[in-house]
C-alpha positions in Angstrom: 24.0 -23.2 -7.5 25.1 -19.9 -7.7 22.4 -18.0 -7.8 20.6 -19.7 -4.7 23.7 -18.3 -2.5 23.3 -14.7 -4.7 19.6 -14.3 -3.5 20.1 -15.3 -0.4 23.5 -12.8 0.0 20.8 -10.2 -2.0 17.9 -11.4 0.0 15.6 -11.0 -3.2 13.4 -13.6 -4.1 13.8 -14.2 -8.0 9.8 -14.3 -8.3 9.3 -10.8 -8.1 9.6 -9.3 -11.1 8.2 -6.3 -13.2 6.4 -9.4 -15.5 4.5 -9.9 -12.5 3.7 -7.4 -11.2 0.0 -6.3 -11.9 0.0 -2.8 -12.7 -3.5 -0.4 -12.8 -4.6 3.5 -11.4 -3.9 2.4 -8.1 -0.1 1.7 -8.4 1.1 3.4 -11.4 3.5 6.3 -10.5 5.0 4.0 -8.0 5.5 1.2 -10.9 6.6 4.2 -13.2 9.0 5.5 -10.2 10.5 2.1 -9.7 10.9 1.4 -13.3 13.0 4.6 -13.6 14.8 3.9 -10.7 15.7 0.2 -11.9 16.9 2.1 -15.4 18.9 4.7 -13.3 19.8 3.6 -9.9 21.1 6.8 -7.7 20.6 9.0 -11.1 16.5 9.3 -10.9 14.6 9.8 -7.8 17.2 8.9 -4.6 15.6 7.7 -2.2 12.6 6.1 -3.3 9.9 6.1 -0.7 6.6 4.3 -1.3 4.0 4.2 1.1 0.8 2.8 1.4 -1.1 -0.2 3.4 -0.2 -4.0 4.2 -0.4 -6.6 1.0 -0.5 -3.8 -1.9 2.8 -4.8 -3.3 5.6 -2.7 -1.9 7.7 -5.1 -1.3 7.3 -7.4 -5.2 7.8 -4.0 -6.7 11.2 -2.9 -5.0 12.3 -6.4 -5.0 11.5 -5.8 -9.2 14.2 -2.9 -9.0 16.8 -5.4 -7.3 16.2 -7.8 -9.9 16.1 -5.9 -12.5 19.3 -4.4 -11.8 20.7 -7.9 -10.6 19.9 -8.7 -14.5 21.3 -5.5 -16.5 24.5 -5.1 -13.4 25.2 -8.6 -12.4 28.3 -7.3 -10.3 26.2 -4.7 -8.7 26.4 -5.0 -4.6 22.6 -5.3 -3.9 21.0 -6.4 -0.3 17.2 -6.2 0.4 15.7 -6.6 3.9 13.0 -6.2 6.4 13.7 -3.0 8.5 13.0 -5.9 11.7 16.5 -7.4 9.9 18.9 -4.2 10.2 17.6 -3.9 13.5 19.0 -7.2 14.6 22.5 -6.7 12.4 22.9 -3.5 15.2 22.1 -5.2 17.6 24.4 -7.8 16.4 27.4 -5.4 15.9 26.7 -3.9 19.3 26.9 -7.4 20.9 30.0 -8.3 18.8 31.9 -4.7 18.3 32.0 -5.4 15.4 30.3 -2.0 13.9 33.4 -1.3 11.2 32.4 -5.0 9.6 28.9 -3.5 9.6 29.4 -0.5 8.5 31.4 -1.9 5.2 29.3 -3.9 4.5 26.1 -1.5 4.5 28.3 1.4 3.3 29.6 -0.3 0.1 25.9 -1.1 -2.0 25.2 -0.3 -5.1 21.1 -0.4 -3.8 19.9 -1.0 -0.8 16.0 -1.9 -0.2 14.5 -1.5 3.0 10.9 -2.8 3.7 8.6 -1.4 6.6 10.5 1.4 7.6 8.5 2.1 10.8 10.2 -0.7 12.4 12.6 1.7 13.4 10.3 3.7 15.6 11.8 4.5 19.0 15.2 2.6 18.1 17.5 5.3 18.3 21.0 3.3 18.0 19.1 2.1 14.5 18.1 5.1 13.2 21.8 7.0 14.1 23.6 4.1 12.0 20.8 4.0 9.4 21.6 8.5 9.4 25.3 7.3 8.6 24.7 4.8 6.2 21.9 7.1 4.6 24.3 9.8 3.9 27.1 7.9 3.0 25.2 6.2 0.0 23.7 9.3 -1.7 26.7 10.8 -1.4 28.1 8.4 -3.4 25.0 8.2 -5.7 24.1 5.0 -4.6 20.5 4.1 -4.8 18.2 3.6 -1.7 14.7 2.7 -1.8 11.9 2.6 1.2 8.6 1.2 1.6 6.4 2.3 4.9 2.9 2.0 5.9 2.5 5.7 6.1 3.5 9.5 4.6 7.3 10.1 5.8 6.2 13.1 7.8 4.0 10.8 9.9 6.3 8.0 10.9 5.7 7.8 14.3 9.0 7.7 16.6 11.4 8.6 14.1 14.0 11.0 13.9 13.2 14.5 12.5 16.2 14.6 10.4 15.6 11.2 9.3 12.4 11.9 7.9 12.8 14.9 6.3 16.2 12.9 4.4 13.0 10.2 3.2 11.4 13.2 1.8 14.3 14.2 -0.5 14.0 12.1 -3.4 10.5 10.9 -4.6 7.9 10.1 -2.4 4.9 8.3 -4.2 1.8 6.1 -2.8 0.7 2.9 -3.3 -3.2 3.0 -3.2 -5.8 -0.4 -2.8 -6.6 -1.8 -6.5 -9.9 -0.4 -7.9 -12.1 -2.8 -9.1 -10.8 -3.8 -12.8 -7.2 -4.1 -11.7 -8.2 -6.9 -8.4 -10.0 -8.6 -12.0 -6.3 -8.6 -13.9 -5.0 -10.0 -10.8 -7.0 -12.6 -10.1 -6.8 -13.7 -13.8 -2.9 -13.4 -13.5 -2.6 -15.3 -10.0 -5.1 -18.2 -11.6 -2.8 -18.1 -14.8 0.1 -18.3 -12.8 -0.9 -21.0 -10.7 -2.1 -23.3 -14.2 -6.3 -22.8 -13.4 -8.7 -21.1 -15.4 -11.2 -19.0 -14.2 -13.9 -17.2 -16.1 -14.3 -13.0 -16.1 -17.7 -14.2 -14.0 -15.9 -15.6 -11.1 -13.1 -13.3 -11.4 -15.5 -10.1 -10.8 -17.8 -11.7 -8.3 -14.3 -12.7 -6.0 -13.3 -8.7 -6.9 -16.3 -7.1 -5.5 -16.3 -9.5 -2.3 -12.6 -8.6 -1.2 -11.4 -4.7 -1.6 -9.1 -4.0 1.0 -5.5 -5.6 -0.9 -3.7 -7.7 -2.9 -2.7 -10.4 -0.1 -6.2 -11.0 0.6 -7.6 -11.4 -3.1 -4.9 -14.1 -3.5 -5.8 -15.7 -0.2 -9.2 -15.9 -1.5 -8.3 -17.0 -4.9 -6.2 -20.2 -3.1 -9.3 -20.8 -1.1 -11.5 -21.3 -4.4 -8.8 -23.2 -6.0 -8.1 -25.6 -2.8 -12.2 -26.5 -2.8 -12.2 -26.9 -6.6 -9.5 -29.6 -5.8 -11.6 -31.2 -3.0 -14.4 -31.4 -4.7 -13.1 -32.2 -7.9 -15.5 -29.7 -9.3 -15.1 -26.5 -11.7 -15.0 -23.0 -10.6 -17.9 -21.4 -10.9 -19.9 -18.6 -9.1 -21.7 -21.2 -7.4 -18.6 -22.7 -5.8 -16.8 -19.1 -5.3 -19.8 -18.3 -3.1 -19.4 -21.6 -1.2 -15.3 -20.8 -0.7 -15.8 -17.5 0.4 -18.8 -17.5 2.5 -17.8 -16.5 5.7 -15.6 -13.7 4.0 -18.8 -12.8 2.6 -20.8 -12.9 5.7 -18.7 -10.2 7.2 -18.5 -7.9 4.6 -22.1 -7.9 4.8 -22.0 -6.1 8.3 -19.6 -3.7 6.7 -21.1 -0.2 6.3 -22.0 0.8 2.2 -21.2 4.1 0.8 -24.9 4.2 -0.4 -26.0 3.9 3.3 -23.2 6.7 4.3 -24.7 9.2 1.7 -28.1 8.7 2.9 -27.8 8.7 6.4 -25.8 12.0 5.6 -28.3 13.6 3.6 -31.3 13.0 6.0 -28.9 14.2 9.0 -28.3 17.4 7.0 -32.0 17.5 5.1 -30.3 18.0 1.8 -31.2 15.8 -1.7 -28.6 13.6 -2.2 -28.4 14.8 -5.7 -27.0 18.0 -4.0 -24.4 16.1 -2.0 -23.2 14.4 -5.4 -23.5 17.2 -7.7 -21.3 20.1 -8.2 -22.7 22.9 -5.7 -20.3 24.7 -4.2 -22.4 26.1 -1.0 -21.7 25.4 2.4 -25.1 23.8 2.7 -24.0 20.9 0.5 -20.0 21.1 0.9 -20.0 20.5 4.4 -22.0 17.3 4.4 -20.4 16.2 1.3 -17.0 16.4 3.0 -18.2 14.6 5.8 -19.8 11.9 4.1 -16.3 11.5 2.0 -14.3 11.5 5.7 -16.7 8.7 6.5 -16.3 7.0 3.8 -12.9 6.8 3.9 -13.1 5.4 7.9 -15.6 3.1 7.5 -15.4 1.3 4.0 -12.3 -0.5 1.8 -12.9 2.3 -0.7 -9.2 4.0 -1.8 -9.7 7.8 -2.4 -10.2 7.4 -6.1 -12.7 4.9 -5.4 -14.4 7.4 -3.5 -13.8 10.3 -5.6 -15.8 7.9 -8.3 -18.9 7.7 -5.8 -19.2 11.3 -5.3 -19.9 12.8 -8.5 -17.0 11.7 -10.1 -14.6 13.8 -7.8 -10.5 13.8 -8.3 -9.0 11.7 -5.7 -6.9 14.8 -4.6 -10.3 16.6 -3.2 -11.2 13.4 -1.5 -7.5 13.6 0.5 -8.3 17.1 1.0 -11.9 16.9 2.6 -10.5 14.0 4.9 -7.4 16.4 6.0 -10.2 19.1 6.8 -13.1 16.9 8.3 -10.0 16.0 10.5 -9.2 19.5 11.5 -12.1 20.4 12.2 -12.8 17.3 14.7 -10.0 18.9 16.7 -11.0 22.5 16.5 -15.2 22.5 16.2 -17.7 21.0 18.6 -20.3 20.7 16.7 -18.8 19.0 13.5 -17.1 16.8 16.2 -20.6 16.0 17.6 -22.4 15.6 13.8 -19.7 12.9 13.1 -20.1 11.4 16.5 -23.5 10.7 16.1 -23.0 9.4 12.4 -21.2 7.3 13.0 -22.8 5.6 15.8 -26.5 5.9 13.1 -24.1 3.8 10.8 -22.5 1.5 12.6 -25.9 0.3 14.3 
């Protein structure tokens, strides 16, 4: 019975582990980060912050750390929770004075996990008790760990000096799977869940669904539901059938092939030249654009894109995007060329 009350004192669920966690290019300094952390809690990188989109993993992989320290420290003082969660425990306090109680108890951790950090936008009772706790824990080289949707510089509504304290420790993204790593998930869920599936289905399901995690699991359970209704086997045939609405609106999704033609013709250039290596403004421009667009209007993460252009580093990819977007704000006429792409691509 004991360690039913532990995880829910803790909050972790047991389930998320290292084991299973699927690692591949598009988490690996974050799974790297974490395991150091988990090795050498307040020693390593303090805080963690990983960033990065809904359903990537963020919160299986810092719930790994608790665990993993649960198992090597088991008198360690260790709470995970949604940032929605300390909210409500200062709202709590507030109602109740009760803000010493609260303060010992978030004061004294070994670790403390908080998920979804942005939740704390525009709360500023929150985010002054958070600034307390914050400094009272790496003080005493205790271990905190964030996740958030976005970079800590761009959280929306949050204090300056609580942002820039996000920033001192390691700050590392979480990026959507490429294609071979939603394969070795799919396989592991299906594993996991006592169903075989071939390297056939597995593909076909990874080049339908790109955007995350959450959904290639949601479409796995879909197959696996109407293999049970049917009583049949899983096959393409009946991954097609599962999935086909799924299917019918990616089909209105915009391809990067389409994006680099329709750039190309726009800007009368080969689109050989867009993809190879010249460095003139004739094809740099356009090629930067076309990656900006890209990146707004498919699934594709910035390696995936990097990969599409000519085999370009995902850094270069970041940095087009960072200028395409600087150059919306400052120059008409870039503003008006991506206007009118967009609108060409979207139909």
């Amino acid at each position: 019975g004991g360690t039913l009350k532990e995880a829910k004192a803790s909050g972790l669920n047991p389930h998320f582990t290292f084991e299973s966690f699927v690692t591949g290019k598009a988490n690996q300094l974050a799974c790297a980060a974490a395991m150091q952390v988990a090795e050498n809690p307040g020693k390593a990188y303090n805080p963690l912050f990983i960033y990065g989109g809904v359903g990537l993993g963020k919160t299986h992989l810092i719930q790994a750390i608790g665990n993993h320290l649960k198992h090597i420290q088991p008198d360690a003082k260790i709470k995970y929770l949604h940032a929605e969660r300390y909210v409500s425990d200062v709202v709590k306090a507030y109602e109740n004075k009760s803000f010493d109680a609260f303060k010992k108890n978030y004061h004294s951790l070994d670790l403390l996990l908080i998920d979804d950090i942005q939740f704390f936008a525009k709360k500023n009772r929150t985010q002054e008790e958070f600034f307390y706790a914050f400094n009272t824990l790496i003080e005493n080289k205790k271990q905190i760990i964030i996740t958030c949707d976005s970079y800590p510089k761009e959280i929306e509504g949050v204090d300056e000096r609580l942002r820039t304290r996000f920033s001192w420790g390691l700050t590392v993204a979480i990026e959507p799977p490429e294609l071979e790593m939603r394969v070795a998930i799919l396989l592991k869920k299906a594993e996991e869940n006592k169903m075989k599936i071939s390297e056939e289905v597995a593909f076909f399901i990874a080049k339908q669904i790109r955007s995350n995690v959450r959904e290639l699991e949601g479409a796995l359970n879909r197959i696996l539901a109407m293999s049970n209704f049917t009583k049949s086997a899983i096959d393409i045939h009946l991954a097609k059938d599962a999935l086909k609405d799924l299917i019918a609106v990616r089909g209105r999704q915009v391809s990067v092939e389409n994006i680099q033609k329709t750039v190309a013709e726009y800007f009368k250039i080969k689109i050989s030249d867009m993809l190879s290596k010249k460095r003139s403004r004739n094809y740099s421009k356009p090629r930067q654009l076309a990656m900006a667009l890209t990146r707004e209007l498919t699934n594709l993460s910035f390696p995936e894109i990097g990969e599409a252009y000519g085999g370009r580093h995902h850094t270069t990819v970041m940095h087009a995007c960072e200028e395409i977007e600087q150059l919306r704000l400052s120059n008409q006429s870039i503003a008006q060329d991506l206007g009118i792409l967009k609108q060409v691509l979207k139909g």
